[in-house]
N, C-alpha and C positions, 0 to 999 in steps of 0.2 A: 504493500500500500504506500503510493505517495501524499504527500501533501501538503498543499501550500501554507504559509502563517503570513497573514496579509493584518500587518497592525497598526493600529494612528494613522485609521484612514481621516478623523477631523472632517467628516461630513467632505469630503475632497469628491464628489461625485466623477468629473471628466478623467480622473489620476485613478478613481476604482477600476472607470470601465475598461482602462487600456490595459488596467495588471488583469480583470477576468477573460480578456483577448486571451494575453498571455499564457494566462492559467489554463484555459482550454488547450491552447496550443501544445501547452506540456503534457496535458494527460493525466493531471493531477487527479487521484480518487478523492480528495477530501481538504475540504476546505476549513480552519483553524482562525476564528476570528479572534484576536490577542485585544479586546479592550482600543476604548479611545477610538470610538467610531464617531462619537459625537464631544466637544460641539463641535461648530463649525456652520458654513455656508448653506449645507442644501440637508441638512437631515434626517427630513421624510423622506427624502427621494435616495438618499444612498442607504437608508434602513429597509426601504421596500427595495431595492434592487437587492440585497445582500438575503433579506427573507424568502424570495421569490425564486432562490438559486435553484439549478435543478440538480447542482454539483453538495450532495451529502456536505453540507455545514455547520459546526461548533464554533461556539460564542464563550469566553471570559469576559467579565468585566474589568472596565480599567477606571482610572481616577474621575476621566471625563465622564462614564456614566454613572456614578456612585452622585458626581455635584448635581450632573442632569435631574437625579433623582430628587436630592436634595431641594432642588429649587422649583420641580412640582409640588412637592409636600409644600413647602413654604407658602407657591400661589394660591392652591387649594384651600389652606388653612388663612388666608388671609393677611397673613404676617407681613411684617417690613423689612425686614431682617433674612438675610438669605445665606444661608451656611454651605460652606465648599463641600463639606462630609460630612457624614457620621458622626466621625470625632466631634464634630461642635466647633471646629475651628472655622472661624468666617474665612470667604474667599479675598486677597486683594481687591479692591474696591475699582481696579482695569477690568478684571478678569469678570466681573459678576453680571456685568451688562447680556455679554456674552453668553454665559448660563441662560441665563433667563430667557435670552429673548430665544434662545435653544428650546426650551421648557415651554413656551410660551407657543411656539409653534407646533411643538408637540402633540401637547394637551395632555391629554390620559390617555389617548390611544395608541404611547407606543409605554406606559408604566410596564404594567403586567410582565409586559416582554423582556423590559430590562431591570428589571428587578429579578428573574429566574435565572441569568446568565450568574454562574459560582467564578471563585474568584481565577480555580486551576482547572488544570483537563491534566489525563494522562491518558498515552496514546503508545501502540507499540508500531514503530515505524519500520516497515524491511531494511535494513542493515545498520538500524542504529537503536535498535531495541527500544528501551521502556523510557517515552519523552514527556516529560512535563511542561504544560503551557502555559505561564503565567506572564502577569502584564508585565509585574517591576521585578519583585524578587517572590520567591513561596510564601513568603508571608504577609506580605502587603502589595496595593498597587501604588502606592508613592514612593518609596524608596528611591533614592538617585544611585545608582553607579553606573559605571564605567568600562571602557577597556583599560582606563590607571587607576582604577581604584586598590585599595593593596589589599593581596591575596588575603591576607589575615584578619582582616576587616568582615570580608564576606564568607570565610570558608565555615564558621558556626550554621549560616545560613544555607547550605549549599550539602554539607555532612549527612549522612542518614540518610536523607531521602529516598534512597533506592532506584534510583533511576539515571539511565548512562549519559541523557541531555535535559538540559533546561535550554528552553526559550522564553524569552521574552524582549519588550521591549522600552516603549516610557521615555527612553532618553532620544527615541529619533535617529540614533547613530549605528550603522552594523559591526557588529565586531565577534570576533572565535575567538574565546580562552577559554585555560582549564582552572577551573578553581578547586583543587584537591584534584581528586578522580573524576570529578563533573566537569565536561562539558560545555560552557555554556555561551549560546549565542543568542544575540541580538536581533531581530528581523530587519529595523530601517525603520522606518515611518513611508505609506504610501501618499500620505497627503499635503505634510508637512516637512521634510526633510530636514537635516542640515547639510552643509557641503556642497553636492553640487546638484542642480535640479535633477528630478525626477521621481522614480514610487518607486521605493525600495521593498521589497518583500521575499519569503524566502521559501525553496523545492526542496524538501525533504524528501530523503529514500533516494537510493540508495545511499546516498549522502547529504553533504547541506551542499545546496547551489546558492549562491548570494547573487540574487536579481534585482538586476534596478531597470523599469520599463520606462521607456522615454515615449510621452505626448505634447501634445501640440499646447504650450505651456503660457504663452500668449490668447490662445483663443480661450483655455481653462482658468486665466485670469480674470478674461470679462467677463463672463460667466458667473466668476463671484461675486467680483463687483455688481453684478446688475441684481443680486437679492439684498432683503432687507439687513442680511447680518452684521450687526456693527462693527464686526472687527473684520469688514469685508475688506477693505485696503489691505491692511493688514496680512490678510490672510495671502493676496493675491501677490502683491508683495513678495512674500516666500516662497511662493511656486518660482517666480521668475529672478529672484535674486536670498537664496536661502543662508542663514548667516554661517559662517565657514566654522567646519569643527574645531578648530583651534579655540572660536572665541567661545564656544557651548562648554568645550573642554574645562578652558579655565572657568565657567561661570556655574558648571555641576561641581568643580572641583573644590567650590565654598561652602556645597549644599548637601552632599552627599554624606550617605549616613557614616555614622561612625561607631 
């Protein structure tokens, strides 16, 4: 069995559809959605393209739908106050507009849905055995690391698990190390990258293929620009000039856990 881990798609609808070109084109039995599908520009429209698949698909959650979440509850209940997660920690007051107007679009009609997605998957992959899918690290989907972050840092988290890979993603960036006896790679980001444009995602079985599918990155800018989403600049922005890993590097490397 192959298959794809396509994550932080960011509502990136034009960036989904060129990597499920792709994905057909490989053969992939099975599709692995790693969190952080939302928010972002078009989020009905890349939530119903990703449910409607005919390619066998699994869903984790990642940060962006735990806030999504958060901030239906808040609408629903009335409140003025909009919380990032769970935790109770509020979102930066940039970032909350964004939620919302996410939430806001939404309504209740995609809750149910993203509220059932768990936070891991395990999967046994032909020739790479027994693979774990999570967004950040097994135990949370915020955690920051790295390909520098130090072995020692993460191998508590990585120990035991029993299984010959971890994937995930969260930081946007792909990268192979071994942390102990594990394995562990990064997918990319399909909607928001860092480095150099395009949808990073990655083909499992019989090994890892690290894909990056290049689309027409100009016409997928106006595009965003032309919906209501606030951080539509912003967003579009990134497709077309994404900020270089170096500067992500040094800016995870204040943030990450320790």
């Amino acid at each position: 069995m192959s298959v794809a881990a396509l994550y932080d798609i960011h509502a990136n609808l034009p960036a989904l559809d060129a990597v499920l070109q792709d994905v057909r084109q490989a053969g992939a039995d099975r599709i692995v959605v790693g969190g952080d599908v939302l928010p972002g520009a078009m989020p009905r429209e890349t939530l119903r393209r990703l449910l409607e698949l005919d390619i066998p698909t699994q869903f984790i959650y990642g940060n962006g739908e735990r806030a999504v979440l958060a901030q239906m509850a808040a609408l629903q209940a009335g409140t003025v106050t909009y919380w990032g997660t769970a935790s109770g920690r509020p979102l930066p007051e940039p970032l909350r507009e964004g939620y919302r107007w996410t939430a806001q679009v939404l309504q209740a009609d995609y809750e149910q849905i993203l509220a059932s997605w768990p936070r891991t998957l395990r999967l046994e992959v032909e020739g790479l055995g027994d693979v774990l899918f999570c967004h950040s690290t097994p135990r949370s989907e915020t955690e920051i690391f790295t390909r520098s972050t130090a072995e020692e840092r993460l191998a508590p988290l990585f120990d035991g698990l029993g299984v010959s890979m971890v994937v995930c993603g969260h930081t946007h960036m792909q990268f192979d190390r071994m942390i102990g006896r594990t394995r562990v790679v990064n997918a990319g980001s399909i909607g928001e990258p860092f480095g150099k444009p395009g949808a990073y995602w990655l083909l499992l079985g019989p090994d890892v293929q690290f894909r990056c599918t290049l689309y027409d990155f100009v016409q997928a800018a106006e595009r965003l620009r032309l919906t209501g989403y606030p951080q539509a600049e912003e967003s579009a922005s990134g497709i077309l000039h994404p900020p270089s890993e170096g500067e992500m590097l040094e800016m995870f490397g204040n943030a990450e856990l320790k």
